[in-house]
C-alpha positions in Angstrom: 0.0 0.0 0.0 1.7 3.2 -1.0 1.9 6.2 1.0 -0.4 9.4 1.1 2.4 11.7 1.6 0.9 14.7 0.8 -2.6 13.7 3.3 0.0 12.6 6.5 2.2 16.6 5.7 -1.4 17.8 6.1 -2.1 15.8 9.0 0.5 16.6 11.4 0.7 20.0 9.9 -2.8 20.1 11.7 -1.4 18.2 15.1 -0.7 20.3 18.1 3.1 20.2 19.0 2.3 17.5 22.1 0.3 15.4 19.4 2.8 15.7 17.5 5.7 14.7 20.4 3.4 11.6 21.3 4.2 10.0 17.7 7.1 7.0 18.1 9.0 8.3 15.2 11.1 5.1 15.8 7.9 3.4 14.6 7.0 5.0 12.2 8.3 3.7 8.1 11.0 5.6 6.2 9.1 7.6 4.2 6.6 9.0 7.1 9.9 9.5 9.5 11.2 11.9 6.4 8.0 14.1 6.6 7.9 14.2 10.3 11.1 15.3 10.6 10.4 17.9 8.7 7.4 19.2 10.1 9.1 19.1 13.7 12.4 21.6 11.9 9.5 23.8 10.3 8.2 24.3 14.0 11.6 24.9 15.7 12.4 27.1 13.2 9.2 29.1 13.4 9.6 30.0 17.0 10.9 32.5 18.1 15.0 32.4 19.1 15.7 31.9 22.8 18.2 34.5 23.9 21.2 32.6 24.5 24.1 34.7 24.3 26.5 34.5 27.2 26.4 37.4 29.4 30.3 38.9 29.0 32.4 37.3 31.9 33.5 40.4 33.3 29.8 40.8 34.1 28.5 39.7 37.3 26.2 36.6 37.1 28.1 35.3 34.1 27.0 31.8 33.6 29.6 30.6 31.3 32.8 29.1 32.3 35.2 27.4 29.8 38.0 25.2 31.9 41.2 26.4 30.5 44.5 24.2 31.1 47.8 25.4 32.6 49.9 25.3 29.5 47.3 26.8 27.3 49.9 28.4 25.1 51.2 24.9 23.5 47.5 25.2 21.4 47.1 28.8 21.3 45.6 30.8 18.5 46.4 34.7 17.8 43.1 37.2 18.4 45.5 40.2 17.3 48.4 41.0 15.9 50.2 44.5 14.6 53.5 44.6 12.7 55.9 46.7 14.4 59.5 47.8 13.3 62.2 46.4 15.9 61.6 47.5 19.1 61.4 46.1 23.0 58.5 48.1 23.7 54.7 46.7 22.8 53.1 48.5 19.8 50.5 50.5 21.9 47.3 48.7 19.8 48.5 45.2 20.9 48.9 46.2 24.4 44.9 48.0 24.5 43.9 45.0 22.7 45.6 42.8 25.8 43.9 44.9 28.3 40.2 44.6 26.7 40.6 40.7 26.8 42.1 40.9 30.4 39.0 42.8 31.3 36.8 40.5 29.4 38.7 37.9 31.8 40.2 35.9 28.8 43.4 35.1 29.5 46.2 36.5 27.4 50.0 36.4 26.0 51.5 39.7 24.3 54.3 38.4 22.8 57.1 39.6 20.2 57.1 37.3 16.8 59.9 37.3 14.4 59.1 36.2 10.5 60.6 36.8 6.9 58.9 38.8 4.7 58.7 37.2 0.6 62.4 38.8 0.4 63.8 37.0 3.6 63.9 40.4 5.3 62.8 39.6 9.3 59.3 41.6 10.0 58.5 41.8 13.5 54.8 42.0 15.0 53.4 42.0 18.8 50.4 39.2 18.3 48.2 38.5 21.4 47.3 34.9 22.0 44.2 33.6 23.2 43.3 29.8 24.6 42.3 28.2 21.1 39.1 27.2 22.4 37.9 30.9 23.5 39.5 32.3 19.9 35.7 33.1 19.1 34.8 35.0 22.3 38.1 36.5 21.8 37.5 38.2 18.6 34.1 39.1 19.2 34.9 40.9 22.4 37.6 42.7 20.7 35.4 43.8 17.6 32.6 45.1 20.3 35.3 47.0 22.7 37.7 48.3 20.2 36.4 48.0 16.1 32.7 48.3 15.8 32.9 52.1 17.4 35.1 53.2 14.5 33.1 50.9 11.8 29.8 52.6 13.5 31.4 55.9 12.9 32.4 55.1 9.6 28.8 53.8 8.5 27.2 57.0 10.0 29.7 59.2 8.0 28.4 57.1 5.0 24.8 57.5 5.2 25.0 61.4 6.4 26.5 61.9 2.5 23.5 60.0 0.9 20.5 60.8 -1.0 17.1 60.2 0.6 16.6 57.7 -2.0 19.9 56.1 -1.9 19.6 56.0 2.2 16.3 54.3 1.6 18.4 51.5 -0.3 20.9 51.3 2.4 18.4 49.1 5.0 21.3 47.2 6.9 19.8 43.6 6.1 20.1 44.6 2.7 23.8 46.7 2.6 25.0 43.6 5.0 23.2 40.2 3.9 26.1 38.6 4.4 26.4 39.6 8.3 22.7 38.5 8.9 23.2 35.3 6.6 26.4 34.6 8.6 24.5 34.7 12.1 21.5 32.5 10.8 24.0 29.9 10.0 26.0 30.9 13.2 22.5 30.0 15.4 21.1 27.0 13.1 24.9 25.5 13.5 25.0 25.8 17.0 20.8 24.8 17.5 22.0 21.7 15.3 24.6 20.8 17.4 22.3 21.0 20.6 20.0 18.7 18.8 22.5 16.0 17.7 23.9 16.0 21.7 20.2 15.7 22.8 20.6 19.3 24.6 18.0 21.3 23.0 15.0 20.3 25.5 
């Protein structure tokens, strides 16, 4: 007996979500698990986001903390980095950048890094280092403290110089679709993740 595959979509597209959680999806045939599992994405993606950013940790109440090992600096990755020419003292941007991640409680190395250049010239540049598994928080903290004031400025400096109709075009899910695509996939990566753990309830 073949399947009614477009009368069962309708059917639990009617259900109420705790109908719809009573079904054994282990019971149910191939072709029936397929469309259930899609109706129960539609609905997860239909409701509203839960707010689930981390409060930052220099904030009281922060909730999350990542265990970081004593010799964290064998797996480091660099968060910032500015080339410098020779010189014992820190180029003043790595050092700020050091002390917004210090205050963000993120622990930090500000250290002196010697490379060649494409002519085999040594280049010098002070790079801060970051635990590789807080790399992410790392970045993000420093685009909030020190880079999204000047690219705010920037972007109001832009639209002041527009036309009415050309600011009407510059809606920022439109002039940055990529930003608000990147943090869709950002969330559905992460909510994915939860899922496949069994952490989402």
């Amino acid at each position: 007996m073949q399947l009614d595959t477009e009368f069962l979509r309708r059917h639990y597209a009617e259900m109420s979500d705790a109908e719809l959680q009573e079904i054994g999806r282990d019971d149910l045939v191939e072709a029936a698990r397929k469309i259930y599992d899609e109706e129960v994405a539609s609905r997860k993606q239909a409701q509203p986001k839960k707010d689930r950013a981390p409060r930052a940790q220099n904030q009281p109440g922060a909730e999350v903390e990542v265990e970081i090992e004593e010799d964290w600096l064998e797996d480091a990755a660099e968060a910032y980095s500015r080339y410098v020419s020779r010189g014992n003292e820190p180029a003043p941007e790595a050092e700020h950048a050091r002390k917004v991640l210090e205050a963000a409680e993120i622990p930090c190395h500000l250290e002196l890094y010697e490379e060649p250049d494409q002519e085999d010239q040594m280049q010098f540049r002070w790079r801060v280092l970051v635990p590789g598994k807080l790399i992410h928080r790392a970045l993000s903290v420093l685009d909030r403290d020190i880079f999204n004031e000047q690219f705010e400025a920037d972007w109001r400096a832009h639209l002041e110089v527009l036309s009415d109709d050309e600011l009407r075009l510059m809606d920022p899910q439109y002039a940055f679709c990529g930003l608000y695509d990147r943090l869709e996939r950002i969330n559905k990566a992460y909510d994915e993740e939860l899922a496949r753990r069994h952490m989402d309830e």
